[in-house]
C-alpha positions, -999 to 999 in steps of 0.1 A, spaced: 7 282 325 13 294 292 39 324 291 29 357 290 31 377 257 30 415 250 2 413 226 -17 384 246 -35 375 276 -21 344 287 -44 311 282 -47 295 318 -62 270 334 -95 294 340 -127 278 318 -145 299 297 -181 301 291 -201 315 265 -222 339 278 -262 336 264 -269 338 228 -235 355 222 -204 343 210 -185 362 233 -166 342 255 -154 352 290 -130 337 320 -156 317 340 -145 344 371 -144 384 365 -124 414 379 -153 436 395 -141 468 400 -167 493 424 -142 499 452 -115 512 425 -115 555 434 -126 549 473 -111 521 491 -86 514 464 -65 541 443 -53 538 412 -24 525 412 -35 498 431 -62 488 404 -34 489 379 -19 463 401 -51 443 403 -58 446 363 -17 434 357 -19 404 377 -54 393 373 -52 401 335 -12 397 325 -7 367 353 -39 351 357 -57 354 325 -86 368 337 -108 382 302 -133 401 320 -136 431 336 -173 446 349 -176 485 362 -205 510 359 -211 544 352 -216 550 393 -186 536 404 -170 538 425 -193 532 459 -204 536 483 -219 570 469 -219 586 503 -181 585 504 -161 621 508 -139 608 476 -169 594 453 -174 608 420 -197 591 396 -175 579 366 -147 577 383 -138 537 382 -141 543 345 -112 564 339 -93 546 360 -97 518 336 -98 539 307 -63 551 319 -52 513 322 -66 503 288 -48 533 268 -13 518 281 -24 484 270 -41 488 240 -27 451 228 -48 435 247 -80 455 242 -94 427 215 -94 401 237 -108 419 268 -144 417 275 -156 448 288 -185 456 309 -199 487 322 -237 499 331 -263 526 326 -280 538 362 -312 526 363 -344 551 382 -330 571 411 -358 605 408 -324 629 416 -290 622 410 -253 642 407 -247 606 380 -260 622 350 -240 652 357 -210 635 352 -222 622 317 -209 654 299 -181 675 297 -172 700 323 -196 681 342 -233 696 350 -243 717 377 -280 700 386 -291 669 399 -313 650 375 -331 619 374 -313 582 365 -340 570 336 -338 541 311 -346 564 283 -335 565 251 -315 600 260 -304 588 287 -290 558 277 -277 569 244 -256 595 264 -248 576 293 -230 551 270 -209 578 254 -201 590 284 -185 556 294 -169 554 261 -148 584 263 -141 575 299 -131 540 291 -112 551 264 -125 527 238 -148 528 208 -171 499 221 -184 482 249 -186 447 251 -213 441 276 -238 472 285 -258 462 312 -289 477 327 -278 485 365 -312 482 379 -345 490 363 -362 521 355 -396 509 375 -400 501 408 -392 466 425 -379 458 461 -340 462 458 -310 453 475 -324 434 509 -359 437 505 -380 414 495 -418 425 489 -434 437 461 -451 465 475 -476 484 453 -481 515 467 -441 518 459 -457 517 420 -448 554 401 -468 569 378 -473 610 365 -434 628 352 -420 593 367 -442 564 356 -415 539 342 -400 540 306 -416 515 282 -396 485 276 -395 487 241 -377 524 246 -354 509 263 -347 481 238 -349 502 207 -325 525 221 -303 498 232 -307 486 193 -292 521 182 -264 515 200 -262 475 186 -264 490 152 -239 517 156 -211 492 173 -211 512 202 -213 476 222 -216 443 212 -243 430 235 -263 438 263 -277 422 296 -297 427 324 -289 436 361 -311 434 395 -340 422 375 -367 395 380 -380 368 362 -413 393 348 -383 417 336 -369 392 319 -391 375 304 -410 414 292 -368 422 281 -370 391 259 -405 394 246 -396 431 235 -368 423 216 -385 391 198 -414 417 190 -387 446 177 -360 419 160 -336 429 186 -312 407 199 -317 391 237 -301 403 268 -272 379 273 -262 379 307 -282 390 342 -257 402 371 -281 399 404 -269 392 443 -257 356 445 -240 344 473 -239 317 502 -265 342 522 -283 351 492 -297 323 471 -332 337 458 -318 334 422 -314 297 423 -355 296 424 -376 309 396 -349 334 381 -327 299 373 -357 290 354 -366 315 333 -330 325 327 -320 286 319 -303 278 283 -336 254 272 -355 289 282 -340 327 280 -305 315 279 -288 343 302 -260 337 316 -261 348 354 -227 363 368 -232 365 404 -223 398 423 -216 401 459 -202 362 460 -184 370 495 -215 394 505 -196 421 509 -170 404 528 -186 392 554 -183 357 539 -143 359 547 -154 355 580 -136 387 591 -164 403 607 -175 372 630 -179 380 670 -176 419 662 -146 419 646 -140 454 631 -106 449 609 -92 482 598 -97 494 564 -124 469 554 -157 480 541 -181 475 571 -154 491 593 -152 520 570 -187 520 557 -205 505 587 -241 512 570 -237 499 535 -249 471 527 -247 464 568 -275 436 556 -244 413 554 -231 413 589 -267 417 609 -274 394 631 -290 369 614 -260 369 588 -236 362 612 -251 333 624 -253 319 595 -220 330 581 -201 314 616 -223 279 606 -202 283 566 -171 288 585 -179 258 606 -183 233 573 -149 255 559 -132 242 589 -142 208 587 -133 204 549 -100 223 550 -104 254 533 -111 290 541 -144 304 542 -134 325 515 -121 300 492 -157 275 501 -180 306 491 -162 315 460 -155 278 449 -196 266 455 -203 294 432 -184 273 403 -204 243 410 -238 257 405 -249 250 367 -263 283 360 -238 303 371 -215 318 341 -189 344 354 -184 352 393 -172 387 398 -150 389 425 -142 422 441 -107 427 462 -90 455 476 -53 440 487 -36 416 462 -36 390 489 -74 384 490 -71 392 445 -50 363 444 -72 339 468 -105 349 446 -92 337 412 -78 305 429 -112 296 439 -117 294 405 -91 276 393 -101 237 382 -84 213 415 -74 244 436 -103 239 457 -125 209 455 -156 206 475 -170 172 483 -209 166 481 -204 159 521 -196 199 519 -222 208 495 -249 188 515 -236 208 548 -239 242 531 -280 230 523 -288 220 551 -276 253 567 -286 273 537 -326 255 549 -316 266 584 -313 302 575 -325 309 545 -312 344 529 -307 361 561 -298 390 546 -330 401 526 -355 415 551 -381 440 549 -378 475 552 
């Protein structure tokens, strides 16, 4: 491991990967940040960014202008995860040139206290999340000044500004469609106002989040039309109980296509992938404990068979179900950067070894288990509502 300078993050044994048509270049696993302000406090995400920055030589760090969640937490304040890295970044300010930063704009919620948070003192009214070009032109300034930095490196659309089934559903259903004060903002307003912020160095690229393969591909065919650059990167759900991406999204988003880089979030669904939660467990201070309704998709029934099959193939090859989930991410081609999310050093330090070339190796008598279970319950998580 090459030693640790006070001007440099440390060149490790992490692989880095370009990410799209950029040149940026980011550790091949990133420090994801949403539980920074609820379940974690700040000093222990100046722990996190230290070692998984100064030790490990993490690169890449991805928050959002809603962090951090869940949103119906007595402690949650939008913006919040932001000046807690904004607070780390002004006592490191060596190292902000080699960091790849990453926040996002809220994509459509019709009321929201978010946008409230985007000026100083904060509003007084809830107002609507839009991909606007006033609302994305302020929301970015608003992370600026929070982050403490004059540019963002990756600006990523959190989820889009029209309607499509989100997080665990799975049909497109039309009456859901919105049109009158909230019929969705034209793609090439979003674009163009994402150019203004291109042209004025306010960030250095942008990508994609939540989307589908029509997003995409309308994204792309936007910015051809209005000489913009491309998205770069797409940050959807990806995970052992999650593997929609893998279909026609790995298509349209493959380097002889689009060339966006996916960076999976959710890689241990929540968790539940540690295993944790298997035959009721209820560990103390750990999300579904806490937060037994968010993003409860993960641990329903279905999920947990599945999830007790994983830790059956874990078993068998030696390694913990955490360490098999995060380490099958790396082997799939058009993955780019996992983002990892931790709230005790303990399970930090397992993530990035997952990642690590020859800390975990999986043998393609492992990877054929995980299919054939993965054809056995396919994405148990995403059900109608």
């Amino acid at each position: 491991m090459t030693k640790t300078t006070e001007t440099q993050i440390p060149k490790t044994a992490l692989p880095r990967i370009t990410l799209g048509n950029s040149t940026i270049e980011v550790t091949n696993v990133c420090l994801g940040t949403m539980t920074w302000g609820v379940q974690n406090t700040e000093e222990e995400a100046f722990e996190q960014l230290d070692y998984a920055i100064k030790v490990r030589g993490v690169n890449f760090i991805d928050t959002a202008e809603l962090y951090p969640v869940p949103s119906s937490s007595a402690l949650w304040v939008a913006g919040n995860t932001e000046k807690i890295i904004g607070k780390w970044i002004e006592r490191n300010k060596e190292l902000r040139k080699e960091l790849i930063v990453a926040t996002k704009v809220a994509g459509f919620i019709e009321a929201s206290d978010i946008p409230k948070m985007r000026t100083e003192p904060a509003g007084k009214e809830k107002m609507s999340t839009r991909l606007d070009r006033e609302s994305i032109l302020s929301a970015c300034d608003a992370s600026l000044r929070r982050l403490k930095t004059d540019y963002i490196d990756v600006y990523q659309l959190h989820w889009p500004d029209r309607y499509i089934p989100l997080f665990g559903s799975c049909e497109y259903d039309r009456r859901k469609e919105r049109d009158g004060k909230f019929a969705p903002v034209a793609f090439e307003e979003t674009v163009l106002a994402l150019k203004e912020l291109l042209d004025a160095g306010k960030i250095k690229s942008y990508g994609l989040s939540n989307e589908t393969s029509y997003g995409v591909c309308e994204f792309v065919r936007v910015a051809d039309k209005l000489g913009v650059p491309r998205p770069v990167s797409i940050q959807n759900s990806f995970c052992l109980l999650h593997r929609s991406y893998e279909t026609e999204l790995a298509e349209t988003c493959a380097p002889s296509h689009h060339n966006i880089s996916l960076l999976p979030w959710t890689p241990l669904a929540g968790g539940a992938l540690s295993g944790k939660y298997l035959n009721g467990a209820k560990p103390k201070k750990a999300r579904f404990t806490e937060f037994p309704t968010f993003q409860d998709r993960y641990i329903n029934e279905a999920s947990q068979i599945a999830t007790k099959k994983y830790a059956e193939i874990a078993e068998k090859a030696g390694v913990s179900l955490t360490a098999m989930s995060l380490a099958w991410c790396a082997t799939r081609q058009y993955v780019g950067s996992t983002i990892i999310g931790a709230t005790t050093m303990e399970q930090l330090k397992e993530d990035i070894d997952a990642f690590e070339p020859g800390r975990v190796t999986l043998s393609e008598e492992t990877l054929r288990a995980i299919d054939d279970v993965h054809m056995q319950c396919r994405d148990p998580c995403i059900r109608n509502y």
